[in-house]
KOLDO-317166 format. One record per residue (C-alpha): residue in three letters; x, y, z. Coordinates in steps of 0.25 Angstrom, whole numbers, padded with zeros to 4 digits, always signed. Layout:
ALAXYZ;...
end
This chain:
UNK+0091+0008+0040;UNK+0080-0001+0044;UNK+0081-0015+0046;UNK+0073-0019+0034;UNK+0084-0011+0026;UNK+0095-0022+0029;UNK+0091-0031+0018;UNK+0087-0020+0006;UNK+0095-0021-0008;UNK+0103-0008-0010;UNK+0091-0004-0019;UNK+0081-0005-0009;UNK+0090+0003+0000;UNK+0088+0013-0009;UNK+0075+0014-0013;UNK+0072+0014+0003;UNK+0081+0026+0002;UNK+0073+0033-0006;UNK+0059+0030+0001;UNK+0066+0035+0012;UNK+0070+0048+0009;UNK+0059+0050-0003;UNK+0047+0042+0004;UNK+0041+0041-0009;UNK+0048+0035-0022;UNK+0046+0030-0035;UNK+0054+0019-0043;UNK+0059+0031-0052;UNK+0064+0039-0040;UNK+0070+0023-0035;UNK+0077+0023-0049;UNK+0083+0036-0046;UNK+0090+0033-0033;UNK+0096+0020-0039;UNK+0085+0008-0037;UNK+0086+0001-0051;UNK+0075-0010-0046;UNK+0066-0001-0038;UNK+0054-0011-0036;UNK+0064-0021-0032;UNK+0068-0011-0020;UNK+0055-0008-0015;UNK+0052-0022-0016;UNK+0064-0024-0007;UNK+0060-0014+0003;UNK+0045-0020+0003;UNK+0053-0034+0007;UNK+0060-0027+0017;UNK+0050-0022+0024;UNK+0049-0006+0020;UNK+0035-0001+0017;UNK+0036+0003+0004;UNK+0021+0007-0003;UNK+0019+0009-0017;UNK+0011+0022-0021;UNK+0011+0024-0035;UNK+0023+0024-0042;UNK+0030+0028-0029;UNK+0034+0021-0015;UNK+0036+0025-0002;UNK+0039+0021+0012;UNK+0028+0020+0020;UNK+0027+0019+0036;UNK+0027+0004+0039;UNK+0017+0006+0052;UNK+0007+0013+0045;UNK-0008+0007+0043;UNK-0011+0000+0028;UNK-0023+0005+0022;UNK-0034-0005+0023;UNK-0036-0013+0010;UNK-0050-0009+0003;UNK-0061-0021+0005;UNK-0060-0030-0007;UNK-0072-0029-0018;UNK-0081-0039-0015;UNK-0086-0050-0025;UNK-0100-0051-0028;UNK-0105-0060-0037;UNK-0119-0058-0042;UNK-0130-0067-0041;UNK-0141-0068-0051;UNK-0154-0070-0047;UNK-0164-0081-0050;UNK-0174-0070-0058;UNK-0159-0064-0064;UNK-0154-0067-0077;UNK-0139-0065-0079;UNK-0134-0052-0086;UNK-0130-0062-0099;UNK-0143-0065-0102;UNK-0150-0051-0098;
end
């Protein structure tokens, strides 16, 4: 096991398991291999260092050295400005 491993609660252990060998789980298919607190575990697994992504209603591993996707430009704010010869849409 890796090193990040060493410090993982028994259910954690688990649910790494079942990334593992699955890839790709869901909190039903967690509860059904003995998690009781899944989001706890994958908590603890993202604490520990383990690239867990969320797709759905699913998780799975994914590789730790690949590239992130570029975050979309943010919307810009524009406020408008009225005119002089404008009068405001209230009063239109």
């Amino acid at each position: 096991m890796d090193d990040r491993g060493t410090e993982l609660t028994l259910e954690a252990r688990i649910a790494l398991e079942v990334l593992q060998v699955d890839g790709v789980a869901s909190v039903d298919a967690l509860r059904t291999a003995g998690v009781t607190m899944p989001a706890q575990a994958l908590y603890a697994l993202q604490l520990a260092g383990w690239p867990v992504v969320r797709r759905g209603s699913s998780w799975r591993l994914t590789d730790p050295d690949a590239p992130v996707p570029p975050k979309p430009a943010p919307v810009p704010r524009v406020r408008r400005v009225l005119r002089d010869d404008e009068t405001p849409p209230a009063e239109k």
